[in-house]
C-alpha positions in Angstrom: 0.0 0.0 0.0 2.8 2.5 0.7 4.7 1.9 -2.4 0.9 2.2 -4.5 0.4 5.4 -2.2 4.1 6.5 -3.1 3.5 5.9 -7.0 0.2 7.9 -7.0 1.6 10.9 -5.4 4.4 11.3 -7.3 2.3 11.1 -10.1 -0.1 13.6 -8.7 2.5 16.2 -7.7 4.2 15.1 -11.0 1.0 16.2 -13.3 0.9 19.7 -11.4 3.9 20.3 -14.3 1.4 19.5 -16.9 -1.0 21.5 -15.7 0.9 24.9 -15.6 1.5 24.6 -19.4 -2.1 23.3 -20.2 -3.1 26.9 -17.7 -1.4 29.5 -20.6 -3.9 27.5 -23.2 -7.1 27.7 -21.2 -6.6 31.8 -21.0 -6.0 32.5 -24.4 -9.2 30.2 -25.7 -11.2 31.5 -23.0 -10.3 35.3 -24.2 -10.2 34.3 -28.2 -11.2 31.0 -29.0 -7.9 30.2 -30.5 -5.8 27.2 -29.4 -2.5 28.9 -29.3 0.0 26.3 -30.4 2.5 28.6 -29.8 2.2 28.4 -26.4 4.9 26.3 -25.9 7.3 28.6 -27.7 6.6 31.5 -25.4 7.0 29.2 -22.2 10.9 28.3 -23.9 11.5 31.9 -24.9 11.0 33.4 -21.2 13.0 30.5 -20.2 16.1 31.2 -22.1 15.5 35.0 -21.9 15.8 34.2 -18.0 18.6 32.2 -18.1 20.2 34.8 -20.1 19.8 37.5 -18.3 21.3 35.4 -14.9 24.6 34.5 -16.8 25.1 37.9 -17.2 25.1 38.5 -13.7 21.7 40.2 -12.7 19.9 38.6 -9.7 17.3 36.0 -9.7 14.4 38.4 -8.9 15.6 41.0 -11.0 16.0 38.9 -13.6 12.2 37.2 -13.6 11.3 41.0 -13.3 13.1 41.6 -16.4 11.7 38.9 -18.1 8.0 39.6 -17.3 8.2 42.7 -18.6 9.9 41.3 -21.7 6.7 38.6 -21.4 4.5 42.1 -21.5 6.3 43.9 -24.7 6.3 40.4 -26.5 2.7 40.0 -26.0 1.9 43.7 -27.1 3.5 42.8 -30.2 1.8 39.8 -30.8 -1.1 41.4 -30.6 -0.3 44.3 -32.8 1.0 42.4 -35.0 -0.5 39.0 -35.5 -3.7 39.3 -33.6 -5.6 42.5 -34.5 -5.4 42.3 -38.5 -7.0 38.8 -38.3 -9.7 39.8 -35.7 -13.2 38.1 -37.5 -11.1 35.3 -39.0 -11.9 31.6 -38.8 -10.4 29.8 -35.9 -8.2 27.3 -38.2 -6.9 30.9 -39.7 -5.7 32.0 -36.1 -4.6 28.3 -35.3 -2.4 28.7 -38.6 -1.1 32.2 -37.3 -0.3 30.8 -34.1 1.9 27.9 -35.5 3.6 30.2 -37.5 4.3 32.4 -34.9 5.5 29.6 -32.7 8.3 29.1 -35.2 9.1 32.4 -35.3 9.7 32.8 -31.6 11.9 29.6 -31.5 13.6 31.1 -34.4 14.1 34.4 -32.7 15.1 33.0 -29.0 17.8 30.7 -31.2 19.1 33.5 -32.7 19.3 36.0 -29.7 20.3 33.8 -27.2 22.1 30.6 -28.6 20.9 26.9 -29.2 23.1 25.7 -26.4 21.7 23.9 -23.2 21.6 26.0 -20.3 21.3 24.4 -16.5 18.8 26.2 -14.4 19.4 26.9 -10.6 15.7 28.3 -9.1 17.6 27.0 -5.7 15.3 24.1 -5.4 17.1 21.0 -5.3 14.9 17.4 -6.3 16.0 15.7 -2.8 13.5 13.0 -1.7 11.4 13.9 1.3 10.1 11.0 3.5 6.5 11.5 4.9 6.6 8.6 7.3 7.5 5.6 4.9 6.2 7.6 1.8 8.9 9.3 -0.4 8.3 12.3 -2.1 10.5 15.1 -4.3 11.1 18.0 -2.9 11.0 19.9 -6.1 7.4 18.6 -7.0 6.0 19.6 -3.7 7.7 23.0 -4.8 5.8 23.1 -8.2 2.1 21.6 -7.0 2.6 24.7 -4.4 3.3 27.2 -7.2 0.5 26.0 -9.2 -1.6 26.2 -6.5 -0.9 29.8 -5.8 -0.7 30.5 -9.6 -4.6 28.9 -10.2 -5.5 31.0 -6.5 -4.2 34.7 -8.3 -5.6 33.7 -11.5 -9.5 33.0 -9.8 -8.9 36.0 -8.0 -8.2 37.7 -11.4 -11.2 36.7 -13.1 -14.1 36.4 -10.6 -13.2 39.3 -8.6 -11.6 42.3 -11.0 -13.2 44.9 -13.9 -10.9 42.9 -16.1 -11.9 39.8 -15.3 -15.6 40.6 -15.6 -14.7 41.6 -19.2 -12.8 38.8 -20.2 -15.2 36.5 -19.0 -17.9 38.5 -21.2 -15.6 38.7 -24.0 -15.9 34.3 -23.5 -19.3 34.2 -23.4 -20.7 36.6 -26.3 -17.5 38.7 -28.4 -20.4 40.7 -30.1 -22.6 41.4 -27.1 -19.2 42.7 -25.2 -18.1 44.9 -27.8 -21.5 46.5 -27.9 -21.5 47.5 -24.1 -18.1 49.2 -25.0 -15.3 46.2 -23.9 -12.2 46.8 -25.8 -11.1 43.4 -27.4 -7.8 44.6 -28.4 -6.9 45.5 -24.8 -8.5 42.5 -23.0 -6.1 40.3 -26.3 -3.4 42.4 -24.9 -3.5 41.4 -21.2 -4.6 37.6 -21.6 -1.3 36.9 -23.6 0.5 38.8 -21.1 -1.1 36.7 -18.6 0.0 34.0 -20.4 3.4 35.0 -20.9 3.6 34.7 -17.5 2.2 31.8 -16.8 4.5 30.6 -19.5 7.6 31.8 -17.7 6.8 30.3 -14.4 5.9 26.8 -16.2 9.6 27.6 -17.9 11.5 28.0 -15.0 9.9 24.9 -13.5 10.6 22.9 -16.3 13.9 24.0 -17.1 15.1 23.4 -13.9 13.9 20.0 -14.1 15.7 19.1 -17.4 17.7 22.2 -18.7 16.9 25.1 -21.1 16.8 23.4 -24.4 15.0 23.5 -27.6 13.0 20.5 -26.4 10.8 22.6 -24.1 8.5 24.1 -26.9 7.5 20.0 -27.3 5.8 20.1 -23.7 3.5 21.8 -25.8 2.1 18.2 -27.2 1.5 16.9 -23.4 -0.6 19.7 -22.5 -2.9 18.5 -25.2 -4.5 15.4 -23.2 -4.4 17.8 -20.4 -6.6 19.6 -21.9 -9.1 16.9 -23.6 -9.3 15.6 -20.3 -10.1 18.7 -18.0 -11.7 21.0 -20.9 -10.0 23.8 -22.8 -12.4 26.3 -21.3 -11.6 25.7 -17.4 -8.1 26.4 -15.1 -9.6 24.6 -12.7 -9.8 21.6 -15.5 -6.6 22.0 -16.4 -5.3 21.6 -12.4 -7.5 18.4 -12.6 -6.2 17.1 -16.2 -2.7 17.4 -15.0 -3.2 15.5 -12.1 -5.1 12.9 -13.6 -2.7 12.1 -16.4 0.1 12.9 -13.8 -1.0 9.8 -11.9 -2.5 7.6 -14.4 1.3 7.7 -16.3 3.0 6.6 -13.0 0.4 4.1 -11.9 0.2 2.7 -15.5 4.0 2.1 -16.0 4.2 0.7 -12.8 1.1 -2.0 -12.9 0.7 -2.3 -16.6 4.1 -1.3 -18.4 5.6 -5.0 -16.8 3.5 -6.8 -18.4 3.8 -5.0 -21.8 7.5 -4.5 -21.6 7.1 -0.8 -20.7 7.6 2.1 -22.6 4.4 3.0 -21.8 4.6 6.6 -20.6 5.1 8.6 -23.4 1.9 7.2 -25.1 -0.5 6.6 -22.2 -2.2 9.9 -21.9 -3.5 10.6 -25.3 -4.9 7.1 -25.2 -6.7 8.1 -21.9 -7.4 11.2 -23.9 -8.9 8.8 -27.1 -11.2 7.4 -24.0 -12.9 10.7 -22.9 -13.3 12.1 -26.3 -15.6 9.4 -26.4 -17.2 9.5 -23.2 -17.2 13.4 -22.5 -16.0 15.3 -25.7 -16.1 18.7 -23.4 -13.7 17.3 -21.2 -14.7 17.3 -17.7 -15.6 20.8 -16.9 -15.3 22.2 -20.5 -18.3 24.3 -21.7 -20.6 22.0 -23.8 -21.8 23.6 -26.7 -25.5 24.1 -27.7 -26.3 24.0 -31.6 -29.7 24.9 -32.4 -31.4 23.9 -36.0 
């Protein structure tokens, strides 16, 4: 029992990981309706733009400083740039545009800051923890609590401010908020801000887990069951996705992968995924939608 209790929360604390990438998603289809692939591009960009600015002597909190408002301008830009003149386009348009982008960032990080893989020190080290015969890492304990403050200041964002009364209006009816005055450029503006930062902390953590390389942008793919699983319209879903993969992967290739010759982890959650796009194509808290004829 203690080593399936050990398993499950490791998983667990593992999938919090998944969930602050799959977070940076949620906002920017809540806001637009666009699934921004390029999500995981802005997550490795603000991780090498960190790491960069650290090498070059500048503190640790200056430096994240720094690099949110570097989050800010770039998302300003988007916006301008990318956004705006396809405002009224189809969503497989802005899907497109975001892909593109996503290149372009990687492209732009590679050549401003090198190709080379950089370690990352956030002064967390992944030392096992023993909570009576139960081991668990340090470092996921320290990322579960970082989403869990991250997904408290979001909520308090959006159910409690002016700008989170229009964003969630923007969500609900684009038309019916821009009639009462709700300027969709500027609400664009902040949600990919937002996002930038949310893409910065999920950065840091995963950098320091397994360096700032080139291979970050690819978490990008294992937000995706994340996603199917919890809904694409919901943070709170995408706390729950990540813990549910999180734990299903661990539990899976330790009960199941024996007996298939393992391997099974890198595959395992989009099959879960296949499942609920059967069962519950909204994911569990997505927004089902209504289609009248």
């Amino acid at each position: 029992m203690n080593f399936f209790l050990e398993t499950l929360i490791g998983g667990l604390l593992a999938g919090t990981m998944y969930s602050l990438v799959a977070i940076g998603f949620v906002l920017i289809y809540k806001a637009s309706g666009v699934f921004n692939f390029a999500q995981g591009a802005m997550l490795l960009f603000a991780a090498l733009a960190f790491v960069s600015l650290h090498e070059h002597g500048i503190s640790m909190p200056l430096a994240i400083l720094l690099t949110l408002v570097v989050m800010a301008v770039l998302a300003l830009v988007i916006e301008r740039t990318v956004l705006r003149p396809l405002t009224n386009r189809s969503q497989i348009t802005l899907f497109m545009a975001t892909l593109g982008l996503s290149f372009i960032l990687e492209g732009v990080a590679q050549g401003l800051m090198g190709a080379q893989v950089r370690a990352l020190d956030i002064g967390i080290e992944d030392i096992p923890i023993f909570l009576g015969d139960i081991m668990i890492s340090q470092f996921d304990l320290f990322a579960a609590a970082t989403s869990a403050v991250l997904v408290l200041v979001l909520a308090l964002l959006f159910n409690k401010t002016r700008i989170g009364i229009s964003l969630r209006a923007v969500a609900d009816d684009t038309t019916a908020a821009l009639s009462v005055g709700i300027n969709l450029n500027r609400i664009w503006q902040i949600v990919w801000a937002v996002a930038g930062f949310v893409g910065l902390v999920a950065g840091l953590l995963w950098g320091a887990r397994q360096g700032v390389q080139f291979s970050l942008s690819l978490v990008v793919l294992k937000a995706l069951p994340v996603l199917i699983i919890g809904g694409f319209t919901s943070i709170g879903g995408a706390i729950v996705g990540g813990l549910i993969v999180g734990a299903a992967e661990n539990l899976a290739e330790v009960y199941i992968g024996p007996l298939i010759g393992g391997g099974i982890t890198p595959w395992f959650a989009y099959a879960l995924a296949l499942v609920f796009l059967y069962i519950r194509p909204a994911g569990l808290f997505g927004e089902r939608t209504i289609e009248r004829v």
